[in-house]
N, C-alpha and C positions, 0 to 999 in steps of 0.2 A: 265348420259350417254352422250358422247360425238359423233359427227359424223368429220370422217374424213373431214380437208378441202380439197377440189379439189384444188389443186395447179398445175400452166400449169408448166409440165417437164421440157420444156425449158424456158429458161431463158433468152436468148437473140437472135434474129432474125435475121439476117441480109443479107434482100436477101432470096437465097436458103441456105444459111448457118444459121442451128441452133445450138445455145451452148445449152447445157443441163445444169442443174444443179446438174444431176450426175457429165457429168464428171466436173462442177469445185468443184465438193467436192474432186475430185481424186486431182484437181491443191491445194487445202487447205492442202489435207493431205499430198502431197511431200514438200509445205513449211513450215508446220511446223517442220516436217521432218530435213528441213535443220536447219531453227532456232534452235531446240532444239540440233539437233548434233553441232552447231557450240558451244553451248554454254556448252556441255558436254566438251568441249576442254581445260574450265578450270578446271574439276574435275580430282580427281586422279586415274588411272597411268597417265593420258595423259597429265598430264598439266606439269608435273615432265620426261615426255621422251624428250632428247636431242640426237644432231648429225643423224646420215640416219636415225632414228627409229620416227623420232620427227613427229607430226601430224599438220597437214595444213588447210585451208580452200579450199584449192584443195585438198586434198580428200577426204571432204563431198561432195564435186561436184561429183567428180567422185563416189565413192560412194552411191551418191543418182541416176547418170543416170545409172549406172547397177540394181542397187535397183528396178526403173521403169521400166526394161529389164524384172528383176526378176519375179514382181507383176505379169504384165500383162502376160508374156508366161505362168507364174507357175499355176495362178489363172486361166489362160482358160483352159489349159491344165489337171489341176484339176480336174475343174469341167466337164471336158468331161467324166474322166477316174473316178471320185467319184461319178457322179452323174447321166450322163446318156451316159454310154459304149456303149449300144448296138446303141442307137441313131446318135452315131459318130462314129463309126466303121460302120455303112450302108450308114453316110453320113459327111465322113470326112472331107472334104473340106469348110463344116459349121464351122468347131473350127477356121478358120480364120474372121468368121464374128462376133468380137468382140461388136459392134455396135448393136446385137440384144439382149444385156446384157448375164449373167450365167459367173460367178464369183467364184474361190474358196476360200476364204482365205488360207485352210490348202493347197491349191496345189500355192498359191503365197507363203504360210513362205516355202517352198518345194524349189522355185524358187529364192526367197529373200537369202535363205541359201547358195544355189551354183553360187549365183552374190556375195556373200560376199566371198567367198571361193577363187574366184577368183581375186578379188582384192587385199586378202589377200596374197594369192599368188604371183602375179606381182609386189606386194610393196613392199616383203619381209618381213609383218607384221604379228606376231600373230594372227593364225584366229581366237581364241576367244577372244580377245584383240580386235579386230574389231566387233565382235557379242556382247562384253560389250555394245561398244560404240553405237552400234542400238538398243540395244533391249528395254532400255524408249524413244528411241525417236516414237517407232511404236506406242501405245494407242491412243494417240490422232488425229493421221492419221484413226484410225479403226474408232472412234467417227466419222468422218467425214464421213466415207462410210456409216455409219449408219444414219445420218444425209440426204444423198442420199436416203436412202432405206424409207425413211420415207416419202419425198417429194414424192416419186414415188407411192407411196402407197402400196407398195411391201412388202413380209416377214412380213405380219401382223402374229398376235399370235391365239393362241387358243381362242376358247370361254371363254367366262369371265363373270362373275355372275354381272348382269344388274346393282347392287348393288352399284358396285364398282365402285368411284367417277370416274376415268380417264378409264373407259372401252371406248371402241372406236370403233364404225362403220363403215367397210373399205368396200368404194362399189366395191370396185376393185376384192372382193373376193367373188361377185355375190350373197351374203346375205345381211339383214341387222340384223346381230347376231353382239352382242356389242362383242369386244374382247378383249383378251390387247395389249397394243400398244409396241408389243417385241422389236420393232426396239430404241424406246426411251431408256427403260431395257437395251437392250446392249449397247448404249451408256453410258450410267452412269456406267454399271459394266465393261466392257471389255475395254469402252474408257477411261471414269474420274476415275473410282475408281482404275482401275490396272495404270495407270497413274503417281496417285497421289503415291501413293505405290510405285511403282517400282524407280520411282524418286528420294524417301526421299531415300529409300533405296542403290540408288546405289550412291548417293552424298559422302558416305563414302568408302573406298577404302575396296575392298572384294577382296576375294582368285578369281583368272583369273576362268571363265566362271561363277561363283555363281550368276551375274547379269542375265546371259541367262538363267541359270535354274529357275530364279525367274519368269521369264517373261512366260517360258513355262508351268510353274507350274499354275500360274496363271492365266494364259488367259483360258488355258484348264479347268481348274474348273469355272471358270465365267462363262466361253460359255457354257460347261454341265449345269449349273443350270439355264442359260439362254433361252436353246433349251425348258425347261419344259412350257413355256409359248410362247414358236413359234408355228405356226401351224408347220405343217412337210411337206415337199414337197409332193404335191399332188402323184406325181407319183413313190414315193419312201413309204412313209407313213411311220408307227413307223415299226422298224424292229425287229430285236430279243432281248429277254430281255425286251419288250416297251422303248429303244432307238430306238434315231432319227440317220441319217446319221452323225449328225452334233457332237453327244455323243460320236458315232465310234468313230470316225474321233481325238475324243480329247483324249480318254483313251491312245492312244501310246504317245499321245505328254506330257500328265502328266508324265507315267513312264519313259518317255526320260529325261523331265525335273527332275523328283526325283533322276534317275542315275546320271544327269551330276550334281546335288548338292552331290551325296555324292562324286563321282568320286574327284568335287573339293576340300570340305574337306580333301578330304584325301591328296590332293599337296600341302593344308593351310601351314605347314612346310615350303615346299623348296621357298614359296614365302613369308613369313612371313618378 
């Protein structure tokens, strides 16, 4: 059995100014972000589009700063309305205090979708030809938040059988009951392993959106199977069915992702 290390949040001092080491997992996860979108630029369609359609290194730029638009409104915005409505409807003017953490992801991919949407828009580009070209470069940006959530000692997991070699002691969660260390879990499943996945797979040239669908399909069953070993938010707890909010939350984004894979088989034809 393992006890959490106490690690200080922040990371660097300066002054009255402290960086956290959250948010530079947030500045790890927009550069790899770019890196890897730069380097999608030689995969196919993109590396084979010529004349106005042709893709740039300025519009990863641009790209990645709507992207950060996206995250942060979609992701606080999110987790007001997924996770505690009644709390931000008596005290609205809190969802601008970013700084005291609460985080969605599904209310950033929410946010990240309609920053793409518009870019997409303004460039004259195919919007899922734009949602190809993000959706591996996101994993490893998630690994990173998780990476965050780890250092802070936060979103520790359920109880876990004393047994079990990397059970883990978070004092943060006011016991010392071993648990398991979900935030590591999700990095390996939802960060390295959809990742590593989505990667190989979209390296090969697929029918337009079948790369989004993989991503969506994906992450949503990683993170379901990952929630089983999260604790649940204390003030939400398991809800119906024995899901967590986090299971909701993914069951639309699997059958959206399963529509938009057959939706694109079915155009495999007229793009063939």
């Amino acid at each position: 059995m393992l006890t959490f290390p106490q690690i200080d949040p922040v990371a660097i001092q300066l002054g009255p100014i402290a960086i956290h080491w959250y948010g530079l997992t947030y500045v790890l996860a927009f550069t790899l972000f770019y890196l890897l979108a730069v380097r999608r630029l030689s995969h196919e369609p993109f590396a084979s589009i010529r004349g106005p359609g042709a893709w740039s290194r300025r519009d990863i730029e641009d790209m990645l700063f709507l992207g950060v638009v996206g995250v942060i409104v979609g992701g606080r915005l999110g987790y007001g309305l997924f996770y505690k409505p009644a709390y931000y409807a008596a005290h609205p003017l809190e969802i601008f205090a970013i700084w005291r953490g609460g985080m969605s992801f599904h209310g950033g991919l929410v946010g990240v979708i309609v920053s793409q949407w518009w870019f997409a828009r303004s460039r004259g580009k195919p919007f899922w030809q734009v949602m190809d070209l993000v959706a591996p470069c996101v994993p490893l940006g998630l690994a990173a938040g998780r990476v965050g959530n780890f250092i802070n000692g936060e979103l520790w997991g359920r109880p876990a059988d004393p047994s079990l070699p990397w059970a883990m002691v978070f004092p943060h969660s006011g016991s010392m009951v071993p648990r398991h260390p979900s935030q590591i879990y999700q990095i390996l499943l939802e960060g390295l392993l959809l990742f590593v996945l989505l990667w190989l797979f979209a390296r090969r040239r697929r029918p337009e959106a079948q790369v989004s669908a993989f991503f969506l399909i994906g992450y949503g069953v990683l993170r379901f199977i990952a929630e089983y070993f999260r604790e649940p938010d204390a003030h939400l707890g398991v809800l119906s069915l024995g899901m967590t909010m986090g299971q909701w939350l993914c069951v639309p984004m699997v059958i959206a992702g399963v529509a938009l894979w057959h939706w694109s088989v079915r155009r495999k034809p007229a793009h063939a």
